[in-house]
N, C-alpha and C positions, 0 to 999 in steps of 0.2 A: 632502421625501419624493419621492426618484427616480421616477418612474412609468415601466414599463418598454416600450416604445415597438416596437423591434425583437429578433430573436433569426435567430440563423445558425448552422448546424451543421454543421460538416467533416467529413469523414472523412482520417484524416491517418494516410499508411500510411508511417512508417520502416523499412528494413530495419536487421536486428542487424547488427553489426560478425562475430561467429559466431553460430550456433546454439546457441540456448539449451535445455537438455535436461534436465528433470524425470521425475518418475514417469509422469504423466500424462501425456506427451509432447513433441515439441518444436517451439519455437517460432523461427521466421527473419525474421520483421516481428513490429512494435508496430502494430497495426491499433486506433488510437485516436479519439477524438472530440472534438472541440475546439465549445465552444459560447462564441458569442460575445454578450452582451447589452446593449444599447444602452439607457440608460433618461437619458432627458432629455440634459444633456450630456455625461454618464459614460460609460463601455466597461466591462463587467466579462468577462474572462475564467474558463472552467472545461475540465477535461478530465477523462477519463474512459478505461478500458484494458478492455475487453468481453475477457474471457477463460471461454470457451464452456464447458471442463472444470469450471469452477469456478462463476462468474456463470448459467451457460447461457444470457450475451446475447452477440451477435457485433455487430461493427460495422456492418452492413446494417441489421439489428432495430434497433440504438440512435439510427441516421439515423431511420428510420422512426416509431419511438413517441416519441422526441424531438419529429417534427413535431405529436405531440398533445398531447405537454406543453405545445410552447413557446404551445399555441391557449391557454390556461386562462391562462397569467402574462401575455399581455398584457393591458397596464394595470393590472398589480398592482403595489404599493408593494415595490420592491425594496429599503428598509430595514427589511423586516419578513421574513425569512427565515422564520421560522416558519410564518408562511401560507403562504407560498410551497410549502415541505415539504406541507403540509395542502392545497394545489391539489392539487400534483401524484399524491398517495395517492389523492387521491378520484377522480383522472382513469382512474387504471389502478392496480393492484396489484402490488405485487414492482417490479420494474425497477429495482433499487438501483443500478448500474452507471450508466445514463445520468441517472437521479436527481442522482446525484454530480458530474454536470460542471457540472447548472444549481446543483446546489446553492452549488458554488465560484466561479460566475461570478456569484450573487446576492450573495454572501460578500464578493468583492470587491466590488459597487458597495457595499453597505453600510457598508461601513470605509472607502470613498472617501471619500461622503456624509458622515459623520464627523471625516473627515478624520486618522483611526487607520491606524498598520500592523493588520493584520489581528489578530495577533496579540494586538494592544494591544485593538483590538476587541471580542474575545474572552473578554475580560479575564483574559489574560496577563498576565505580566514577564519582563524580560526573562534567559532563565535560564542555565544552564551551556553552555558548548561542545558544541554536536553532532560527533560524526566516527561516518561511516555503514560496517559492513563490506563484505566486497564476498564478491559469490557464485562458488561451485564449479557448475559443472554435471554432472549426471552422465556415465559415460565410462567410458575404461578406467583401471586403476588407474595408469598412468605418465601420462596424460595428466592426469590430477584433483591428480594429484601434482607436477607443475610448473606447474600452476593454481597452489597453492595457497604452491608456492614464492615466487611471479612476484608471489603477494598481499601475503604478508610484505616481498619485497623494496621493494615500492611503499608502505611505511610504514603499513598501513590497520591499525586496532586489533584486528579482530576477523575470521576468517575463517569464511565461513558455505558449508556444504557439502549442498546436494540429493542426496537418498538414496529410498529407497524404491523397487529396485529388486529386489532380492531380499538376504534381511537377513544372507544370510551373504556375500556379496558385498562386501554393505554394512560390514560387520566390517571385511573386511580391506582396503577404503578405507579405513576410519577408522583403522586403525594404521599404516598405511605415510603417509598424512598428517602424522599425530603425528610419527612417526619424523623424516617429510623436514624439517618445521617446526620443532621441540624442542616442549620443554612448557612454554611461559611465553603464548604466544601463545592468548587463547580462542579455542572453536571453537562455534559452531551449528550443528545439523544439521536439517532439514526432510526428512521421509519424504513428504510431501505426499500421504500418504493411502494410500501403497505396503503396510507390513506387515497382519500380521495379529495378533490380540493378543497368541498366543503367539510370534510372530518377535518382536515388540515390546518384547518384557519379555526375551526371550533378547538379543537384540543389546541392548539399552540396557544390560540389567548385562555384556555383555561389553567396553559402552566405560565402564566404569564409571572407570575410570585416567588416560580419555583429556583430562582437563580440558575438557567440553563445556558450556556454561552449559545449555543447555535444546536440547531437542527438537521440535521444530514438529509437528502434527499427522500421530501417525506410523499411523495407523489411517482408514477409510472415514468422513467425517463423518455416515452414517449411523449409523453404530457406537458414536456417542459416550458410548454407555452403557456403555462398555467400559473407557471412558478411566481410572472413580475405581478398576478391581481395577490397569490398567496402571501409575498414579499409585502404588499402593500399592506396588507389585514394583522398581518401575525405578527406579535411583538416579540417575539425571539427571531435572531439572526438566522437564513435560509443558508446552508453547504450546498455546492454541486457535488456530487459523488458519478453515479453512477451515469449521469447526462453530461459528464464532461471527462472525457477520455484523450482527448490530443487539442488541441492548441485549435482546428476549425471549429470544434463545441467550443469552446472557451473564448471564442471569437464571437458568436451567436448568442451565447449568455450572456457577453459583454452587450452585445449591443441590444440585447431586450432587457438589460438593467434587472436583469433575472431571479440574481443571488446575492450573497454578500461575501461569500468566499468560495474558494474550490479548497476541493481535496485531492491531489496527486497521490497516486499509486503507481510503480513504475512496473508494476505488471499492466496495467492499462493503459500507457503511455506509450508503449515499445519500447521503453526504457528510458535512459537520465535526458537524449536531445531533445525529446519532442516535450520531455517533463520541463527543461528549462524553459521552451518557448511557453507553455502554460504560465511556468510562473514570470515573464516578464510581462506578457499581459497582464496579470494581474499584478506585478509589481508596479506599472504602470498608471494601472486604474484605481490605486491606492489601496489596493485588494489586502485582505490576509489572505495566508494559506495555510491549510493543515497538509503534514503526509504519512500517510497510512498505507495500509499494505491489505494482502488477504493471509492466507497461509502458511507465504512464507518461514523457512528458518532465520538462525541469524544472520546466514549468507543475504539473501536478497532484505532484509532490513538495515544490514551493513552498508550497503549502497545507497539507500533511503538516511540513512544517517550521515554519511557524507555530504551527501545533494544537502542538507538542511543546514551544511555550514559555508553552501551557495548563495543563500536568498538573504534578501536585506534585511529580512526581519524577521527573529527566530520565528518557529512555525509552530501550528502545534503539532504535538507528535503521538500518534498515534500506532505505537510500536512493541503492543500488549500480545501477539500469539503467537511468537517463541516460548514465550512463557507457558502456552497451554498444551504446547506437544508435549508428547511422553519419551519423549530421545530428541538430543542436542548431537548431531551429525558434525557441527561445525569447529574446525580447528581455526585459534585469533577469533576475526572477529570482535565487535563491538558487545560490551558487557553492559549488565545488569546490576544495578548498585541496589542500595537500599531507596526507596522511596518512588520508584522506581527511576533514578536516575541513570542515564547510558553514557556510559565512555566509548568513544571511539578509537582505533587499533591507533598504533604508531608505525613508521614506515611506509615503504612504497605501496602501490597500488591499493585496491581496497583492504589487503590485509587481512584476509580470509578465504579458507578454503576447507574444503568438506573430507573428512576422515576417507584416509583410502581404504579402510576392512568395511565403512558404509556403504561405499562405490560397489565395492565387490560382491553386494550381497545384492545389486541394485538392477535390476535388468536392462540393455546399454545399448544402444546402435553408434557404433564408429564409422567416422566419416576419413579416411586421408587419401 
């Protein structure tokens, strides 16, 4: 039983390769957290992607209540995650976002300790081929439009397109996409919380043609009670994203017959416990699930790639913005094939861990 001894906590600021541009606005660095946990002679790595629009945690606040969690886990059994969760809740309240880096970094020691891939940990198997799509950002229509060309060209199975800008704008993205790409190719779209119910039900039945798997939260997650008339009207499948964060939304969208699948993010989640309770719910309710991320590197999509060899039935994967950082911090870790297919690490624990000359450029509060 690891006892956990030290804890350290970066702030680790990547810039994007370009700007990334949602409803909600845009984004030009990965302003992440990397926590590092020492517990006897093990290392466990975790990170975490504070995205303010959405989390309402930024990287500052995460350095800072991070140093009050990591007070409570010293000297706690880091093969018992569970408690560990249960420290940290009783410490503060809410803070899922930097919850989620220690969560992953206890995650690892645990399946070290074991001497399990994570996954295997987890109790996983090991399951189908991931291949992650990759994302459009919003833009002008020629520009979104050799995005999406440039996507297909690059072999990736699935092209996913951020919307929620104004919905009849949004239309005629979506068909001159269609047009540029043909119609064999799926497409996802994310409104990320842009329409309004009545744009929402207009613009989804006017891509009714456009072969779109599903919709990501195209309304205010306020509004989520909006979702079961939208669900009713729209012929493309509704995602919970941003109105479903832990397992009591996921309970509440269950029972207002809301959506048609969730999306897990384990920076929203507090990490992989509360992410599995989401997905038995919805493996329950004969749900699908996609998992996606924000920022993260390949460290916190390495964890999200394990968990997806958790669930009954591959997910989709949504595992495209390592790709758009301008520096790759991560040593192991889960790779990038061609088409964009991912392999996941061999060995104990998650199997990844972040360049020590990165750490040290990285500005740190240590906790022992």
């Amino acid at each position: 039983m690891p006892k956990i001894r030290s804890i350290t906590l970066y702030a680790a600021r990547i810039p994007l390769v370009d700007p990334f541009i949602i409803s909600l606005g845009m984004l030009d660095h990965a302003e992440n957290v990397v926590v590092r946990i020492e517990a006897d002679a093990l290392t466990g790595f975790g990170e975490c992607s504070p995205f303010r629009t959405i989390h309402g945690e930024t990287q500052a606040g995460c350095m800072s209540v991070g140093k009050e969690i990591a007070k409570v886990l010293l000297g706690a059994d880091a093969s018992n995650p569970v408690d560990c969760l249960s420290r940290m809740d009783k410490r503060i309240y809410g803070n899922a976002c930097i919850k989620s880096a220690f969560d992953l970094a206890i995650h690892d020691l645990a399946a070290q300790a074991a001497g399990l891939p994570l996954w295997q940990y987890l109790g996983g198997k090991a399951g189908e081929e991931l291949f992650t799509d990759y994302t459009v950002s919003i833009g002008p229509v020629d520009r979104m439009v050799k995005d999406a060309v440039s996507i297909r060209e690059r072999g990736f199975p699935v092209v996913k397109v951020k919307l929620g800008e104004h919905a009849a704008a949004d239309i005629q993205r979506m068909r001159a996409i269609r047009a540029a790409i043909g119609n064999d190719l799926p497409i996802r779209i994310d409104a990320n919380q842009g329409w309004t119910k009545s744009d929402a039900i207009e613009a989804l039945q006017q891509m009714e043609s456009l072969n779109i798997q599903h919709c990501e939260e195209p309304v205010s997650r306020r509004a989520f009670f909006e979702l079961p008339e939208i669900r009713k009207n729209a012929p493309i499948p509704i995602m919970a994203d941003e109105s479903c964060c832990d397992e009591y939304d996921a309970q509440n969208l269950l029972a207002l017959q809301a959506v048609d699948s969730f999306n897990i993010k384990l920076s929203k989640s507090s990490g992989l416990i509360r992410a599995r309770r989401i997905a038995v719910l919805a493996e329950q309710a004969g749900m699908r699930l996609q998992l996606g991320g924000f920022l993260e590197s390949r460290l916190g999509f390495t964890a999200a790639a394990h968990f997806a060899w958790t669930l009954q039935e591959t997910p989709y994967v949504d595992f495209d913005t390592p790709l758009m950082l301008s520096a790759d911090p991560v040593d192991g870790g889960m790779l990038y094939g061609p088409g964009g297919r991912i392999r996941l690490p061999e060995g104990p624990g998650l199997g990844a861990a972040v360049d020590a000359a990165f750490l040290q450029s990285c500005p740190r509060e240590e906790v022992r």
